[in-house]
C-alpha positions in Angstrom: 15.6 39.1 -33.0 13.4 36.8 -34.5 11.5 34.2 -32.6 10.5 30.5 -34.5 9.0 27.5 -32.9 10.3 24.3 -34.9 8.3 21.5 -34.7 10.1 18.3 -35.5 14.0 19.9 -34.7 15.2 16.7 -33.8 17.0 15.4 -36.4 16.8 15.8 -40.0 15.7 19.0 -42.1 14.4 20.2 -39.0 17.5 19.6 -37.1 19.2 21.4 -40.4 17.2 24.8 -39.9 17.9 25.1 -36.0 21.2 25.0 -36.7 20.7 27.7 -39.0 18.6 29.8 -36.7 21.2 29.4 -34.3 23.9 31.1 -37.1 21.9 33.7 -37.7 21.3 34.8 -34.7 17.3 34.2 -33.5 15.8 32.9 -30.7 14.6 28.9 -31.2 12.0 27.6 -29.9 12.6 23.9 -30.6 10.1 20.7 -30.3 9.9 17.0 -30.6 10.2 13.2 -29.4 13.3 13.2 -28.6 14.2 14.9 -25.5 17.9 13.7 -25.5 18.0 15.3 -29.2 16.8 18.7 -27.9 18.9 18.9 -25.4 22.2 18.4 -27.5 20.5 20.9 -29.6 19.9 23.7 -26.3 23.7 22.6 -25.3 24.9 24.1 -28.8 23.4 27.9 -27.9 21.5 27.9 -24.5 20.8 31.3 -24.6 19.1 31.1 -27.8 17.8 27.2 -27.6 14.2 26.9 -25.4 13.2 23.2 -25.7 9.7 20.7 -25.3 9.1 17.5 -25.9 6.1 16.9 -28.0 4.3 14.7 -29.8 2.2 15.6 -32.5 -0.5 12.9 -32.1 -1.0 13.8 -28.3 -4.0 15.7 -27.6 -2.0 17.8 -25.0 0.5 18.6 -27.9 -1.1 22.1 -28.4 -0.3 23.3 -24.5 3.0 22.3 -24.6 3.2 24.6 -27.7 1.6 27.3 -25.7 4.4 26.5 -22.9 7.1 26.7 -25.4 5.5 29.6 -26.8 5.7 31.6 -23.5 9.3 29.9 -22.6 10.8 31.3 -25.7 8.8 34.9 -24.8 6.6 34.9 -28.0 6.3 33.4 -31.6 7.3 35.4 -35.0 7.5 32.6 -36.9 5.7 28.7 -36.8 7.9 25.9 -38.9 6.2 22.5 -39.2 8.4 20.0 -40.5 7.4 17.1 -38.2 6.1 14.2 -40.5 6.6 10.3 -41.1 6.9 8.9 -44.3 7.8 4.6 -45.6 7.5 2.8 -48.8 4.2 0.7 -48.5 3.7 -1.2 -51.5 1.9 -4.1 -48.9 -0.3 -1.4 -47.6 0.5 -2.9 -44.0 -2.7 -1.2 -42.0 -0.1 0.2 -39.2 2.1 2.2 -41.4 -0.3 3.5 -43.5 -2.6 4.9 -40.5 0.5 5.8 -38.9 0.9 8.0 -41.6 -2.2 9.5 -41.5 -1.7 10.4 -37.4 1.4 12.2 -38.1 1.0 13.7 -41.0 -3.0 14.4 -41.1 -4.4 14.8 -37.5 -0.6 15.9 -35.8 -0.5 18.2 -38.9 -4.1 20.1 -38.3 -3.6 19.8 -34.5 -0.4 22.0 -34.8 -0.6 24.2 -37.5 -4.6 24.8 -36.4 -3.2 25.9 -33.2 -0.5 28.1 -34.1 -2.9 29.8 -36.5 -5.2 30.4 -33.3 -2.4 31.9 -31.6 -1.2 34.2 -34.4 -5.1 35.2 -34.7 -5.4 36.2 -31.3 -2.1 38.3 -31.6 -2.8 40.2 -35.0 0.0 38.1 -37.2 2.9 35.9 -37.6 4.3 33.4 -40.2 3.3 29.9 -40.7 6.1 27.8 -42.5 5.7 24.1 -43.5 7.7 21.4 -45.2 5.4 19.5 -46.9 6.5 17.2 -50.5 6.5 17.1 -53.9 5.2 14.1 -53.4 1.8 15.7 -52.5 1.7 16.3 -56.5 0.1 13.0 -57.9 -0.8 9.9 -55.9 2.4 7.6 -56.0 1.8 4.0 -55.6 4.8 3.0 -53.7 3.6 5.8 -50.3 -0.2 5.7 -50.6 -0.6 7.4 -47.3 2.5 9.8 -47.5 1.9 10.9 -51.0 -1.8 11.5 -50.0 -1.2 13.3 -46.6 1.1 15.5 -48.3 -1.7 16.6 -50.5 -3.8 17.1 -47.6 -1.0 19.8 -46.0 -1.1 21.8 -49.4 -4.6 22.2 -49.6 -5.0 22.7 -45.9 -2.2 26.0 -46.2 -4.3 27.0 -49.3 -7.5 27.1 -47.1 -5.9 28.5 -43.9 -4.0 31.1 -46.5 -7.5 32.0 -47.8 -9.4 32.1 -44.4 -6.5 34.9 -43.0 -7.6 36.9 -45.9 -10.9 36.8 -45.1 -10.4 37.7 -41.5 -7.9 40.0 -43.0 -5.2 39.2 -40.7 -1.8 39.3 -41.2 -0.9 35.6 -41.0 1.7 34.9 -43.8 2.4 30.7 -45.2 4.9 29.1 -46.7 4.8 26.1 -48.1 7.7 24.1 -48.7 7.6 21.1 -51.0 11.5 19.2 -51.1 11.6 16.4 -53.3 13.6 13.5 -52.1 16.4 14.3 -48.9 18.6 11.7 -47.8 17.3 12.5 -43.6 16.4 9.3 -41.6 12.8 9.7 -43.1 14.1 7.9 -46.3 16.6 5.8 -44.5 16.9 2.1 -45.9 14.8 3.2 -49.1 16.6 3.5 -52.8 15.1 6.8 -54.3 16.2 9.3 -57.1 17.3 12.3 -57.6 18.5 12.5 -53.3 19.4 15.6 -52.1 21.7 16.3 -49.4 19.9 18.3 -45.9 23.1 20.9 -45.7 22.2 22.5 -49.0 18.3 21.3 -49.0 18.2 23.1 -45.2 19.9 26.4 -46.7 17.3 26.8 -49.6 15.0 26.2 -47.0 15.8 29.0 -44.4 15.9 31.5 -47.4 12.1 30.6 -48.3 11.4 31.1 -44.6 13.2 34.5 -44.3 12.2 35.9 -47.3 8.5 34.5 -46.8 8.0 33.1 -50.2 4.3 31.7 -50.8 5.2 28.3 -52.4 8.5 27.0 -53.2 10.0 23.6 -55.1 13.2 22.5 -53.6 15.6 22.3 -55.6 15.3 23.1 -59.8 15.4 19.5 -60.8 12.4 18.4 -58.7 10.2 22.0 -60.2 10.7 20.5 -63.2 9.9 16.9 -62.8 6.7 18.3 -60.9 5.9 20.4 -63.7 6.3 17.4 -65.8 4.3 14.6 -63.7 1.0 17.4 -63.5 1.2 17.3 -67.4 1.0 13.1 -67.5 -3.1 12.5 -68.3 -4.7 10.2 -65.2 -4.9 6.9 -67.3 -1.2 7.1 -68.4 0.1 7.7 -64.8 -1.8 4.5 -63.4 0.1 2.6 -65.6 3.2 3.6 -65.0 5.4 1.3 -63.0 6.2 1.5 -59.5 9.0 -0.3 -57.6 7.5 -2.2 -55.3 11.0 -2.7 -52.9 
């Protein structure tokens, strides 16, 4: 029976996967802010739900882990999908460093220290959900398009450094385009995907361990599309500001 911590299974396509997990079977160990969330999520399959409350931007966030960790009885399988995100055209100082606690520094502390724990057991599988958005600087999410960057390169170095320690740490990187979850709530985007069927093409990444993957077909090609677009063109193209 496999064994995944989910960080950020509170609501959204965090929430989505648990449920998932649950389906299929494995043992969950689930985290967040939310304590009243993870419990309605333990009450659904107690005997496979362990729950913590942590925040990522806590410097004790890592021993909770470690108490979840043991809680649960091990870790197969570390899913990050904990991350804030807001249209920020005004480039308000407290959303955009915000940004940057939750996705940058709660990112590394986490994923840092699940890679230390795989490490000093010989393997395991770190899975994250980072963004599409990650692909080109967008204008309207300075700090979420930038921090999302920052999670794909960080996975390429981690990636690189388990090779050279030649450990059997497997990544997956996860990059959804835009999901109607609370993240995005009050904000008009394109092209929004619902989390049932975004949280299904999800879990099959996870299972089947792919490397990299583009959720959904729509969004690989617009990607494909926007790294194609020369640096002075995409400067100038325009951005909603509301």
């Amino acid at each position: 029976m496999k064994r995944i911590v989910i960080m950020g299974a509170t609501s959204g396509l965090g929430n989505e996967v648990a449920r998932l997990c649950i389906g299929a079977g494995w043992r969950i160990g689930a985290a967040g802010r939310n304590a009243e969330a993870l419990r309605a999520l333990r009450a659904m399959a107690p005997e496979q739900v362990e729950i913590e409350t942590i925040d990522v931007t806590q410097e004790e966030a890592p021993q909770r882990l470690e108490t979840l960790i043991n809680r649960l009885g091990g870790m197969d399988i570390y899913f990050h999908t904990s991350g804030i995100g807001k249209r920020n055209t005004d480039l308000w100082p407290e959303i955009e460093l915000a940004t940057l606690r939750t996705n940058g520094e709660g990112f590394v502390r986490m994923v840092t220290a699940a890679f230390g724990w795989f490490r000093s057991r010989g393997g395991g599988h770190i899975a994250v959900i980072s963004s599409v958005a990650g692909t080109r600087g967008l204008g309207s999410a300075p700090a979420y398009s930038a921090t999302k960057r920052m999670q794909n390169t960080y996975i390429d170095a981690l990636a690189q450094l388990a090779r050279l320690e030649q450990l059997p740490i497997h990544f997956t990187d996860i990059r959804p385009g835009f999901v109607a979850t609370p993240l995005l709530a009050g904000d008009d985007y394109p092209l929004l995907m619902q989390p049932g069927p975004t949280a299904k093409r999800i879990f099959r990444a996870i299972r089947r361990c792919k490397r990299r993957t583009v959720i959904d077909r729509r969004y690989a090609v617009l990607v494909f599309l926007w790294r194609l677009i020369p640096q002075w063109l995409w400067e100038r193209l325009p951005v909603r500001k509301k």
